[in-house]
C-alpha positions as CSV (number, residue, x, y, z in Angstrom):
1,X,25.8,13.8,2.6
2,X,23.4,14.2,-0.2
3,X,19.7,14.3,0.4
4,X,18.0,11.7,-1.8
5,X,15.0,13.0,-2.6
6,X,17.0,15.9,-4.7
7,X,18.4,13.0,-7.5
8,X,16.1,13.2,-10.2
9,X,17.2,9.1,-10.7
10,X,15.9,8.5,-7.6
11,X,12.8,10.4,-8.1
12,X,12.1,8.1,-11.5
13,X,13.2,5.0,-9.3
14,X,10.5,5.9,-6.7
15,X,8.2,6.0,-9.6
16,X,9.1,2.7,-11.1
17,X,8.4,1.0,-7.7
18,X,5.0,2.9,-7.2
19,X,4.2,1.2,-11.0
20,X,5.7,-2.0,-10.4
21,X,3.4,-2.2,-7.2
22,X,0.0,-1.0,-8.7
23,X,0.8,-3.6,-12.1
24,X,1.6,-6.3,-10.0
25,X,-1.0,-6.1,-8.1
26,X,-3.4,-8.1,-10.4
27,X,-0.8,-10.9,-10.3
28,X,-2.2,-14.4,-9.5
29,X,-2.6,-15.1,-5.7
30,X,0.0,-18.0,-6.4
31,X,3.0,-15.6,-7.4
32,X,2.1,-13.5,-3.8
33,X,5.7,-15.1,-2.3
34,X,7.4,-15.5,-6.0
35,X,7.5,-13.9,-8.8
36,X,5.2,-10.3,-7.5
37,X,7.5,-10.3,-4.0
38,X,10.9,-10.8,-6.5
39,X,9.7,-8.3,-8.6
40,X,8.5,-5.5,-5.8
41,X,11.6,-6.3,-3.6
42,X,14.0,-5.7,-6.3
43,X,12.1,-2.4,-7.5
44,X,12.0,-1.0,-3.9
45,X,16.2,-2.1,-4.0
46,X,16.7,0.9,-6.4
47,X,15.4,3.6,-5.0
48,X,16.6,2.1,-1.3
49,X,20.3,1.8,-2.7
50,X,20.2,5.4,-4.5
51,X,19.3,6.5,-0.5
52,X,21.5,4.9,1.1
53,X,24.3,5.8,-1.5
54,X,23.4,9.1,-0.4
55,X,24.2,8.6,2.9
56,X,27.8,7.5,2.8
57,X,30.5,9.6,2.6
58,X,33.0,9.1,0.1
59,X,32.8,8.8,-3.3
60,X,33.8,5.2,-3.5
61,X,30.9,4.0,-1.5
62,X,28.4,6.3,-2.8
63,X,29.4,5.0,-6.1
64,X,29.3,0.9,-4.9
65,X,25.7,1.4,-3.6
66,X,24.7,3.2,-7.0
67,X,25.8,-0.1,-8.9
68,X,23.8,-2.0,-6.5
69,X,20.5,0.1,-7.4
70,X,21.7,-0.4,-11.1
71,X,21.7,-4.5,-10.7
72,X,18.3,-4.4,-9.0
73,X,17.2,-2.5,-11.8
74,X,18.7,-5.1,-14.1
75,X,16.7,-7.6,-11.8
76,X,13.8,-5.2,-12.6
77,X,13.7,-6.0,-16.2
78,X,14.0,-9.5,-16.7
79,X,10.5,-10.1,-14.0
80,X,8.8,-7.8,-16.8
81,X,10.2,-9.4,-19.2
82,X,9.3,-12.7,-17.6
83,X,6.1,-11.6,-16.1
84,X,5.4,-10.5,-20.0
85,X,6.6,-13.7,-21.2
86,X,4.0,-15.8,-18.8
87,X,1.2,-14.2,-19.9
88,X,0.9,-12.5,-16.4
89,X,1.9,-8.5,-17.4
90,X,-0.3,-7.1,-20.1
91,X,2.6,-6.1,-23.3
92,X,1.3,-2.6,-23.3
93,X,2.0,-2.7,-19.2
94,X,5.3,-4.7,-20.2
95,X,6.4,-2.0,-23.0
96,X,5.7,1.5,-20.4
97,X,7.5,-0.3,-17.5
98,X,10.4,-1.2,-19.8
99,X,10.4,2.1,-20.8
100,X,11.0,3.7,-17.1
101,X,13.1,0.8,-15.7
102,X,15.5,1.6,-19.4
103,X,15.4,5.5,-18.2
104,X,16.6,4.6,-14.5
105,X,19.5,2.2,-15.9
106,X,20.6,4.8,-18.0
107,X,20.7,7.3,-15.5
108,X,22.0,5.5,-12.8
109,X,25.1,4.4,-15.4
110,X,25.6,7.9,-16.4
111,X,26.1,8.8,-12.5
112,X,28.0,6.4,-11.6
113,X,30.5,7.1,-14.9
114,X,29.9,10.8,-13.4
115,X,30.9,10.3,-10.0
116,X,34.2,7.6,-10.9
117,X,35.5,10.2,-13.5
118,X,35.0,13.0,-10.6
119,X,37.0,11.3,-7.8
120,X,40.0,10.1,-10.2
121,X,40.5,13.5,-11.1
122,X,40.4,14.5,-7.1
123,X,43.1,11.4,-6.7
């Protein structure tokens, strides 16, 4: 078992989510139970998955619950991109969260390449 709070990806996911939080905070009132919860629910997903992947104790299911943080990230980027596209996110808001949710995809593939390449050779 892995602690969490050591995973640098994690760390940057936990970041994204305290951005996505503070920017989508000045969303309309009408998106409160759309579009803001979507986007806060699936930001919160990463850095909840990357725990709980850190809880589990083989390689197989660490790695399953890292590609589940890396589809909430996906999910992360299109409501910016779609928050963008409405005219509700600010582009300069848009271009520094696409920025940070990019890093965290990146890094969360690069692990979970890392971690399949690791148990195959223990196989």
């Amino acid at each position: 078992m892995k602690d969490f709070r050591g995973l640098r990806v994690w760390e940057k996911a936990h970041a994204l989510t305290l951005s996505v939080y503070r920017a989508s905070a000045a969303f309309p009132t009408e998106e409160r139970y759309g579009l803001t919860s979507q986007l806060r629910r699936a930001a919160a997903s990463i850095a909840a998955n990357i725990a709980e992947a850190c809880g589990r104790s083989t390689d197989g299911d660490f790695q399953r619950f890292l590609t589940i943080a890396l589809g909430s990230a996906r999910e992360v980027d299109y409501f910016l991109l779609l928050s963008r596209d409405l005219g509700i996110l600010k582009d300069e808001i848009y271009q520094c969260a696409y920025g940070d949710v990019s890093e965290v995809q990146r890094m969360l593939s690069s692990l979970i390449r890392r971690v399949g390449s690791e148990g195959m050779k223990r196989s």
